[in-house]
PDB file of N, CA, C and O in Angstrom, chain B, residues numbered from 101:
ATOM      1  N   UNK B 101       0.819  -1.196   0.000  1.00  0.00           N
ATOM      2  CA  UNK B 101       0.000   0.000   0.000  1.00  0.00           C
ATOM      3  C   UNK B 101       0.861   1.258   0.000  1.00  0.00           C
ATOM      4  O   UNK B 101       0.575   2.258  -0.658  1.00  0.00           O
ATOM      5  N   UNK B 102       1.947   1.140   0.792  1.00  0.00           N
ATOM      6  CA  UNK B 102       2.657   2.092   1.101  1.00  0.00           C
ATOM      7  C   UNK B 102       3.406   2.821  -0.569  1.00  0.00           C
ATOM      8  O   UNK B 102       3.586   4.035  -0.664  1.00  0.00           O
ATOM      9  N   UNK B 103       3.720   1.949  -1.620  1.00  0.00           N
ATOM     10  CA  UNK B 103       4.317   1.952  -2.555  1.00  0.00           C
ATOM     11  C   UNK B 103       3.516   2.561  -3.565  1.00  0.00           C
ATOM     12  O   UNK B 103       4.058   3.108  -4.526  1.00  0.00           O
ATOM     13  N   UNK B 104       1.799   2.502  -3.391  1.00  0.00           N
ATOM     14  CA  UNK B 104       1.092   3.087  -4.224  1.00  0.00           C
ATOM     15  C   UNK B 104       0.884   4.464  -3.691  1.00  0.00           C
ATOM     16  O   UNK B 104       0.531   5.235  -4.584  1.00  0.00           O
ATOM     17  N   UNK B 105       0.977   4.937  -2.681  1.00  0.00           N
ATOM     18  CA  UNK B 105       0.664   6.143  -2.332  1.00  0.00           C
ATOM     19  C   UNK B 105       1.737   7.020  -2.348  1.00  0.00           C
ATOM     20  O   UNK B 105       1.646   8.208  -2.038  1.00  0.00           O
ATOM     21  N   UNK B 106       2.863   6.399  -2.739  1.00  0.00           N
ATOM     22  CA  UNK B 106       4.206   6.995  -3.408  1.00  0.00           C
ATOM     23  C   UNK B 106       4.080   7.532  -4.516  1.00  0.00           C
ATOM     24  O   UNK B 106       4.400   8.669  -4.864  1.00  0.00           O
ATOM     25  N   UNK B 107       3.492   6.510  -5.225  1.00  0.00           N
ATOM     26  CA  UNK B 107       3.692   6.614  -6.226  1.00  0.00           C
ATOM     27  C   UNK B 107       2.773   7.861  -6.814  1.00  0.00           C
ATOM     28  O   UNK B 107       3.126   8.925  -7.324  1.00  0.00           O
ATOM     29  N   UNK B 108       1.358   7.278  -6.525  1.00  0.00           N
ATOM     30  CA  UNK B 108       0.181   8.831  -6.320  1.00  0.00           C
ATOM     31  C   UNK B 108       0.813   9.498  -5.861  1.00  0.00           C
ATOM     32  O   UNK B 108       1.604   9.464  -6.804  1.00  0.00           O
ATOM     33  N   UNK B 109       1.446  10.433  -4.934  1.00  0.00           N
ATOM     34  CA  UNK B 109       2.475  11.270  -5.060  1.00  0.00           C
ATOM     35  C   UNK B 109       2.957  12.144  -5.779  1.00  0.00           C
ATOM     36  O   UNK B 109       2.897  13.367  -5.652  1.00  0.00           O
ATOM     37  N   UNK B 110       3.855  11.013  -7.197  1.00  0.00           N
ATOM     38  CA  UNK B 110       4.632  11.563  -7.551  1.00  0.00           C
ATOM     39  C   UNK B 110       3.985  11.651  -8.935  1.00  0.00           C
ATOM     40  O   UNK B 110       4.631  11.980  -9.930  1.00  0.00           O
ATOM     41  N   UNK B 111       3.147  11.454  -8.950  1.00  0.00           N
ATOM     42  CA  UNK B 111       1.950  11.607 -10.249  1.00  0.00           C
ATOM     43  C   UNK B 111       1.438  13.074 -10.393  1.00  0.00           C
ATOM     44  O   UNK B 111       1.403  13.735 -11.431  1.00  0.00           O
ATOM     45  N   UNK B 112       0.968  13.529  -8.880  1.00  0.00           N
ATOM     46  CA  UNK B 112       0.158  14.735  -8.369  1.00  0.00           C
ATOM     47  C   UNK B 112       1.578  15.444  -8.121  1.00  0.00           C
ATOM     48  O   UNK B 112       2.535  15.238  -7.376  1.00  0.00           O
ATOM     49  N   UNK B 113       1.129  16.703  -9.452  1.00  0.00           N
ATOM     50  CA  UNK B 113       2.434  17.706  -9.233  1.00  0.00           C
ATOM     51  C   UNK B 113       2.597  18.414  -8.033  1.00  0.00           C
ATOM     52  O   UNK B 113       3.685  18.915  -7.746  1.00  0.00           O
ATOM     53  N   UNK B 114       1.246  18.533  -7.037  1.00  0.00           N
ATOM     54  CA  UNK B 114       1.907  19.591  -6.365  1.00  0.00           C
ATOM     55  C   UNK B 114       2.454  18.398  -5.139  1.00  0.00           C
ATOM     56  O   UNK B 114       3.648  18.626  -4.945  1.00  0.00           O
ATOM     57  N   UNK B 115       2.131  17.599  -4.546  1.00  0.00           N
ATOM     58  CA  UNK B 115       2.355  16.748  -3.751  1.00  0.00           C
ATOM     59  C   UNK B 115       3.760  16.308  -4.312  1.00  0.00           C
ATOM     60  O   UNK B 115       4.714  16.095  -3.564  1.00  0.00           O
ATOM     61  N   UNK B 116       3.827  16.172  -5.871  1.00  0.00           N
ATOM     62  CA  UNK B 116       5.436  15.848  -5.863  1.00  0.00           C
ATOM     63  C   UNK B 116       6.871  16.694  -5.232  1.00  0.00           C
ATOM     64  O   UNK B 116       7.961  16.474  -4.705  1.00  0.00           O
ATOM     65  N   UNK B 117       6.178  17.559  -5.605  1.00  0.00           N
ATOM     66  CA  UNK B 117       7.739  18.462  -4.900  1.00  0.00           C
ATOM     67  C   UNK B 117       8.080  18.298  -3.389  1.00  0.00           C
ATOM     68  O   UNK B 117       9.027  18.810  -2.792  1.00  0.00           O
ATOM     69  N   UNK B 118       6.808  17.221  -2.739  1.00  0.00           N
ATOM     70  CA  UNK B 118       7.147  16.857  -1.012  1.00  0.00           C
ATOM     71  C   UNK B 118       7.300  15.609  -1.367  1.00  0.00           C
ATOM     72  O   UNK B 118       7.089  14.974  -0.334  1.00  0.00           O
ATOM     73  N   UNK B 119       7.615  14.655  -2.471  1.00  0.00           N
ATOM     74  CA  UNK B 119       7.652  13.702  -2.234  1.00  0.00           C
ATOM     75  C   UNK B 119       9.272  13.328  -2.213  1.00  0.00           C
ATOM     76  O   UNK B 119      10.125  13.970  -2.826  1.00  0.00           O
ATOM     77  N   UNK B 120       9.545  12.082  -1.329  1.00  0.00           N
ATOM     78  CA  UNK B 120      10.728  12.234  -0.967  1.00  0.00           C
ATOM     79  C   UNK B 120      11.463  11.162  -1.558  1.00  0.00           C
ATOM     80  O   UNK B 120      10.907  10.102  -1.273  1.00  0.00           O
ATOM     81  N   UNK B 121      12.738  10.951  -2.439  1.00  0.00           N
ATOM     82  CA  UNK B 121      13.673  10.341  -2.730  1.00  0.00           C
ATOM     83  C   UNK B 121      14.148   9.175  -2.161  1.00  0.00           C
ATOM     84  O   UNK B 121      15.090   9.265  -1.374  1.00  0.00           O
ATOM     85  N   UNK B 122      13.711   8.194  -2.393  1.00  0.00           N
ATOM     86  CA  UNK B 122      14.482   6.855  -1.397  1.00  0.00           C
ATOM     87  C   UNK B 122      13.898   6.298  -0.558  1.00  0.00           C
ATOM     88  O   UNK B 122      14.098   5.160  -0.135  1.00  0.00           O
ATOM     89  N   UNK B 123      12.795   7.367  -0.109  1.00  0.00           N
ATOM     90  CA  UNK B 123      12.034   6.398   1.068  1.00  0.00           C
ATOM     91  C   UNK B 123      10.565   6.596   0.623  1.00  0.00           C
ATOM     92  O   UNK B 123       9.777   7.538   0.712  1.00  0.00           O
ATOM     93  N   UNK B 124      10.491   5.143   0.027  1.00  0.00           N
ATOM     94  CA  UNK B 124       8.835   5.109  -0.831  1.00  0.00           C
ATOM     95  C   UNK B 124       7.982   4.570   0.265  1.00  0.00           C
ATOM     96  O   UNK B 124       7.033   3.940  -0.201  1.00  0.00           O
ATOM     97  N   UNK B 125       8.006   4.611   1.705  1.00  0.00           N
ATOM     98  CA  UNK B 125       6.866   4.478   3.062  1.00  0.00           C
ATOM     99  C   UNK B 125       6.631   5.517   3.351  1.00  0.00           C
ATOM    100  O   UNK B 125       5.613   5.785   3.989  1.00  0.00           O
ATOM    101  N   UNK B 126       7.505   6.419   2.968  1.00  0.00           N
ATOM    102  CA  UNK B 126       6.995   7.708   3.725  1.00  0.00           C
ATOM    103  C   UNK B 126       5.528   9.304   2.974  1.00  0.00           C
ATOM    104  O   UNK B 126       5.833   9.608   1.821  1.00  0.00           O
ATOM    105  N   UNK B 127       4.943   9.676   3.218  1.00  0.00           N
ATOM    106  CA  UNK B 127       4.062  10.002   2.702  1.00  0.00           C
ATOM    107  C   UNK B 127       3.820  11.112   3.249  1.00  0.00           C
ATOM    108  O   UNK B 127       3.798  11.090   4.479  1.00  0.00           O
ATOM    109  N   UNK B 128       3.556  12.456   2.549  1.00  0.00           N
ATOM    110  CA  UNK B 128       3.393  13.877   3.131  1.00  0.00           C
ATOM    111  C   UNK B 128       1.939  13.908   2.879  1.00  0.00           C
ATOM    112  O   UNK B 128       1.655  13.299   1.847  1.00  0.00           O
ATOM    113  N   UNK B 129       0.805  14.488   3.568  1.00  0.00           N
ATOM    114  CA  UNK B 129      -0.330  14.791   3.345  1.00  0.00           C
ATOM    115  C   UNK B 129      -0.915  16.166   3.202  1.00  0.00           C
ATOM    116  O   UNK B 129       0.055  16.774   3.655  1.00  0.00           O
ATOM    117  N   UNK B 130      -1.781  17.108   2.909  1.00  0.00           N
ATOM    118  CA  UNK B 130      -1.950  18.203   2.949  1.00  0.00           C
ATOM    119  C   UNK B 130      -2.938  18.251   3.723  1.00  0.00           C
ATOM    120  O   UNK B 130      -3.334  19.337   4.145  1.00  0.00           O
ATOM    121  N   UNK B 131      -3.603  16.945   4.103  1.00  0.00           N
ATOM    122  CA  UNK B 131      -4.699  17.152   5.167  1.00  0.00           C
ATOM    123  C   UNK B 131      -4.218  16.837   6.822  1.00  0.00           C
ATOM    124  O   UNK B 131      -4.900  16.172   7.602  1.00  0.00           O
ATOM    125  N   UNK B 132      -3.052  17.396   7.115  1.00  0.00           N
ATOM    126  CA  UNK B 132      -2.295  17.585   8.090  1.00  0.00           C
ATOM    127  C   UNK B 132      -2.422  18.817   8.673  1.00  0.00           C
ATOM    128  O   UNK B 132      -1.797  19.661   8.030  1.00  0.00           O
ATOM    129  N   UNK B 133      -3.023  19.289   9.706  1.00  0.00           N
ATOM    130  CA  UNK B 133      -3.457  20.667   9.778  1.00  0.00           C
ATOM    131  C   UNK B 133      -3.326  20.797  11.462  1.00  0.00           C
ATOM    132  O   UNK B 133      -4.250  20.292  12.101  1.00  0.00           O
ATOM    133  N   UNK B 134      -1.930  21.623  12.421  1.00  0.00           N
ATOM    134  CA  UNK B 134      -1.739  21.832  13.531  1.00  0.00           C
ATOM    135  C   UNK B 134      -3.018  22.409  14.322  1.00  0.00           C
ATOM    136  O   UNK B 134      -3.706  23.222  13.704  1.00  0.00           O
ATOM    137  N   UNK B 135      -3.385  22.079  15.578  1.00  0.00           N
ATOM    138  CA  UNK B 135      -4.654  22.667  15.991  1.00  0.00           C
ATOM    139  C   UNK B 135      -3.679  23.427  17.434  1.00  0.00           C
ATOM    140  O   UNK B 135      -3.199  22.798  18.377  1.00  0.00           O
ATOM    141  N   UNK B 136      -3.595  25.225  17.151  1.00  0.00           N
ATOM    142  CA  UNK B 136      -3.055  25.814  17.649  1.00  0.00           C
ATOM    143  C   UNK B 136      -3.735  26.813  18.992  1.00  0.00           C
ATOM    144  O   UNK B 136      -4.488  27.734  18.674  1.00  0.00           O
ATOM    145  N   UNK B 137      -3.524  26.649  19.996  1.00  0.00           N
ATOM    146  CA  UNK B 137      -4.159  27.709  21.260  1.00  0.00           C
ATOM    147  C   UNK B 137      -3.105  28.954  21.839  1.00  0.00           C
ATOM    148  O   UNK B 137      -1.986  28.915  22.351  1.00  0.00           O
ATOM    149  N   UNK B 138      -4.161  30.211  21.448  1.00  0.00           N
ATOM    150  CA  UNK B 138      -2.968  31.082  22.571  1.00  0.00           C
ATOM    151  C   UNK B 138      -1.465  30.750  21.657  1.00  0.00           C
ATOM    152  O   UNK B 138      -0.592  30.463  22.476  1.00  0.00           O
ATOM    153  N   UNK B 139      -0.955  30.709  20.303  1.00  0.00           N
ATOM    154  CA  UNK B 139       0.633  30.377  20.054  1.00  0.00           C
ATOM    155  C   UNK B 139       0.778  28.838  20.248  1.00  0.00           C
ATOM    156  O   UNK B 139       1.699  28.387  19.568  1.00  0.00           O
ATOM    157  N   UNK B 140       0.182  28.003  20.920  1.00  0.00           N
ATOM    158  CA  UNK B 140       1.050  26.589  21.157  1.00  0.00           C
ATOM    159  C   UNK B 140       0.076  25.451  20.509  1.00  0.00           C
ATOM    160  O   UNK B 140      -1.150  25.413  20.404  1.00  0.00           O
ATOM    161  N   UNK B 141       0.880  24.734  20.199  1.00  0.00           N
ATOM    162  CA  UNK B 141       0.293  23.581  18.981  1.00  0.00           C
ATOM    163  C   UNK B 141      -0.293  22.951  19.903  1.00  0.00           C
ATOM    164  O   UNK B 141       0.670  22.568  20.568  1.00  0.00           O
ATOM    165  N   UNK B 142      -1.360  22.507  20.501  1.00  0.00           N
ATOM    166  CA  UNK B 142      -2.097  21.515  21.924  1.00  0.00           C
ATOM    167  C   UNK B 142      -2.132  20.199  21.016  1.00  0.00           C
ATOM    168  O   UNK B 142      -2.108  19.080  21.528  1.00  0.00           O
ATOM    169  N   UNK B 143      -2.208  20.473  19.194  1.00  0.00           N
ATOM    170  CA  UNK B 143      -3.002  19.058  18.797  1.00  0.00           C
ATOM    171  C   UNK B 143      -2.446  19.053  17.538  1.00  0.00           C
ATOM    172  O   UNK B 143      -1.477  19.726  17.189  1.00  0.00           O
ATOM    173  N   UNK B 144      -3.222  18.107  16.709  1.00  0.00           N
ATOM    174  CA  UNK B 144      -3.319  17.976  15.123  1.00  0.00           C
ATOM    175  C   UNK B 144      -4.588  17.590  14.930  1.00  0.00           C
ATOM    176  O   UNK B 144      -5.292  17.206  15.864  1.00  0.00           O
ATOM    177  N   UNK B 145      -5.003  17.658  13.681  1.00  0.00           N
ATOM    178  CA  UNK B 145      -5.890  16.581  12.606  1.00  0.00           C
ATOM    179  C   UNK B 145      -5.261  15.967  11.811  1.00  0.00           C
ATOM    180  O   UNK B 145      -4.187  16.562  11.726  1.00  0.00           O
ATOM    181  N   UNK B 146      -5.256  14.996  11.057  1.00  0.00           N
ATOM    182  CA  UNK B 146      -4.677  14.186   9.952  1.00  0.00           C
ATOM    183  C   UNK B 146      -5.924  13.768   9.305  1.00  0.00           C
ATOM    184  O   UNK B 146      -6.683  13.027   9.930  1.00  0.00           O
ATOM    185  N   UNK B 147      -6.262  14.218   7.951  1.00  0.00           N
ATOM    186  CA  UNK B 147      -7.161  13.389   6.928  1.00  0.00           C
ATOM    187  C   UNK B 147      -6.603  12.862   6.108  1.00  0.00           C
ATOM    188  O   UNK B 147      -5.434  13.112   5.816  1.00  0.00           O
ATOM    189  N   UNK B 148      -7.372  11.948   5.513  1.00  0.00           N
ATOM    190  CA  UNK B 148      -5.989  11.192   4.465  1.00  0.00           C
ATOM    191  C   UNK B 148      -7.216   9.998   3.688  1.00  0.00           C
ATOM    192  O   UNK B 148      -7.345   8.792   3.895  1.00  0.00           O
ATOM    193  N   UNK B 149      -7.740  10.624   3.055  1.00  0.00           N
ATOM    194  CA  UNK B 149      -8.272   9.405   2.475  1.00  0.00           C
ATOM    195  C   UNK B 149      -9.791  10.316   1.393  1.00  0.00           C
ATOM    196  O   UNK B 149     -10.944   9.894   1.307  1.00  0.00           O
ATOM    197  N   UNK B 150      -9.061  11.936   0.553  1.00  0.00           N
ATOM    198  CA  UNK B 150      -9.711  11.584  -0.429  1.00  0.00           C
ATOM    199  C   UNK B 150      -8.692  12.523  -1.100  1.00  0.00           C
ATOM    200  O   UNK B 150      -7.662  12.719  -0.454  1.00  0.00           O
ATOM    201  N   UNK B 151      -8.812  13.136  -2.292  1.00  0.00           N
ATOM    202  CA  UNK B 151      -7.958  13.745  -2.700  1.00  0.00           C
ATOM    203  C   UNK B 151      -6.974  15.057  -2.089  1.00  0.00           C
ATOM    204  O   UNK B 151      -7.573  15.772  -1.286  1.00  0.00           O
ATOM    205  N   UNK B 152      -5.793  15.375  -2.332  1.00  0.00           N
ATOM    206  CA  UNK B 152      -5.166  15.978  -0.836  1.00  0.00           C
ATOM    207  C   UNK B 152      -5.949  17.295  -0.563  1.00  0.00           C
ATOM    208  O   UNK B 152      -6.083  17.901   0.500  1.00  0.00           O
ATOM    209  N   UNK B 153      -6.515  17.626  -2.020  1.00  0.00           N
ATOM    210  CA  UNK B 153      -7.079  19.068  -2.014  1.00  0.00           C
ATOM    211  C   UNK B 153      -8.285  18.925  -1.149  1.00  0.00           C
ATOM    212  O   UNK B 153      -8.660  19.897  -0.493  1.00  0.00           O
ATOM    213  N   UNK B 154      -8.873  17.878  -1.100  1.00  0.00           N
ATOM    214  CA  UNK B 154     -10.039  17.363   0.174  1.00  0.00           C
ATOM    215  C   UNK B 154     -10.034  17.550   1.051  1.00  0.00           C
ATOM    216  O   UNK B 154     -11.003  18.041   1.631  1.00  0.00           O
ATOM    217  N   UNK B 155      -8.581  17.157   1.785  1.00  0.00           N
ATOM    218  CA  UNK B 155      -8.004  16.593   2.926  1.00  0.00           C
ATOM    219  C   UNK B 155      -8.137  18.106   3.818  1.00  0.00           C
ATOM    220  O   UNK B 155      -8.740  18.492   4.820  1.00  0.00           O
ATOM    221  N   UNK B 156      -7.230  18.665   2.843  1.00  0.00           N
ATOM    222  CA  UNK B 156      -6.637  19.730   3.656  1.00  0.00           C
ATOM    223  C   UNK B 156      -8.203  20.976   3.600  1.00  0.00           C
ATOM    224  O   UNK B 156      -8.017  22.090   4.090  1.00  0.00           O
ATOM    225  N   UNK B 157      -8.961  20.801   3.275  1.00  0.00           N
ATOM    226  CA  UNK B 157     -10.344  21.619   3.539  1.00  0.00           C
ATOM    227  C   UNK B 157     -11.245  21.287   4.872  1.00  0.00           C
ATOM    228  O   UNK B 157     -11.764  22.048   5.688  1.00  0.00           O
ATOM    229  N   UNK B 158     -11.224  19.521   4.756  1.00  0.00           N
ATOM    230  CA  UNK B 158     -11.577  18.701   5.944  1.00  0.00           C
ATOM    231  C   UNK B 158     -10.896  18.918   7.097  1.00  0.00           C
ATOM    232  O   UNK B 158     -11.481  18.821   8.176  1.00  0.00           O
ATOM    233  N   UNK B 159      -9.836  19.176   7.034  1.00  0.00           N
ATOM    234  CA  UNK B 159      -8.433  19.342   8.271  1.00  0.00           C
ATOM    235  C   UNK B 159      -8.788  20.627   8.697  1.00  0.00           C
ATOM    236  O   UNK B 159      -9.252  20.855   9.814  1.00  0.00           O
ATOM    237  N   UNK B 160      -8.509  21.773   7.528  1.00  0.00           N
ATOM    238  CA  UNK B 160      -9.091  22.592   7.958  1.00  0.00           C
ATOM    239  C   UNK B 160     -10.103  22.932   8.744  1.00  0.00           C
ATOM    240  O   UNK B 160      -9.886  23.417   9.855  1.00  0.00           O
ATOM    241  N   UNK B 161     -11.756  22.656   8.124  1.00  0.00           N
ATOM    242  CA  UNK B 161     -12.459  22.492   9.043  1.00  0.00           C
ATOM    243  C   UNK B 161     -12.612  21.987  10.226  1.00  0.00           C
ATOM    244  O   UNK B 161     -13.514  22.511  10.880  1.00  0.00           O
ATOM    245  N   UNK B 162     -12.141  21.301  10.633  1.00  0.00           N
ATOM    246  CA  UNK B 162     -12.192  20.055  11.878  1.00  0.00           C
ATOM    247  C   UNK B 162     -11.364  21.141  13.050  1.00  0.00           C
ATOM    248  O   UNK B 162     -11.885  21.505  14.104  1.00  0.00           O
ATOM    249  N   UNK B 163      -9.798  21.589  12.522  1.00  0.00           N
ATOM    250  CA  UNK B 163      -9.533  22.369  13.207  1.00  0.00           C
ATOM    251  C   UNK B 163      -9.933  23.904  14.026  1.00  0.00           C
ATOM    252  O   UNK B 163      -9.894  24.286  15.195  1.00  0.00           O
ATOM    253  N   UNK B 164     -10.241  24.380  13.003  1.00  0.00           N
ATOM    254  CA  UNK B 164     -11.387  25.792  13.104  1.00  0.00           C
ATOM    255  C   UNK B 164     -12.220  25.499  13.883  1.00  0.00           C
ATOM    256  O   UNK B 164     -12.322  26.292  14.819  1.00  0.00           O
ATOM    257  N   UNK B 165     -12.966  24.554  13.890  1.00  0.00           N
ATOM    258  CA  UNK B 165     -14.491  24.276  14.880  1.00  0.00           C
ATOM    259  C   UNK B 165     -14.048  23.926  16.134  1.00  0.00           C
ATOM    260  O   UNK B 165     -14.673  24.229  17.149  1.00  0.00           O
ATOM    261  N   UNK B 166     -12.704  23.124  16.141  1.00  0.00           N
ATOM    262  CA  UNK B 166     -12.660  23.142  17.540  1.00  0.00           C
ATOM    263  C   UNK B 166     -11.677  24.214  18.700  1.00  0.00           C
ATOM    264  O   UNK B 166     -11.468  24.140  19.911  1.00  0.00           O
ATOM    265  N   UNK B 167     -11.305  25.047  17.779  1.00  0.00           N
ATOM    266  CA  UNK B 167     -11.350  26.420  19.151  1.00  0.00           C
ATOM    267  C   UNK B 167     -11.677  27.672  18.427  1.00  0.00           C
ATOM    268  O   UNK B 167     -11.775  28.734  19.042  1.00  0.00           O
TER     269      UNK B 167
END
């Protein structure tokens, strides 16, 4: 699994320029979104399971609503 989502990756131009050289497990998401209080990171969201431009709207949201 890990090898296909590399590979999607490096298909999707903008996700390619985070995709990384040599290590085809590793996987950057855009639906990765810090959930920040007052300056300090307390949390995250991670979405990951529709297109990244999805992700990171979903992340978005999720974060926003909760402070």
């Amino acid at each position: 699994m890990h090898d296909d989502l590399h590979e999607l990756m490096t298909q999707d131009e903008p996700l390619a320029v985070d995709a990384p050289t040599g290590i085809n497990r590793f996987v950057s998401s855009a639906g990765d979104v810090p959930i920040v209080l007052d300056g300090v990171m307390i949390g995250a969201i991670g979405i990951f399971a529709g297109h990244w431009s999805q992700d990171a709207v979903v992340a978005e949201a999720g974060a926003t609503s909760l402070i």
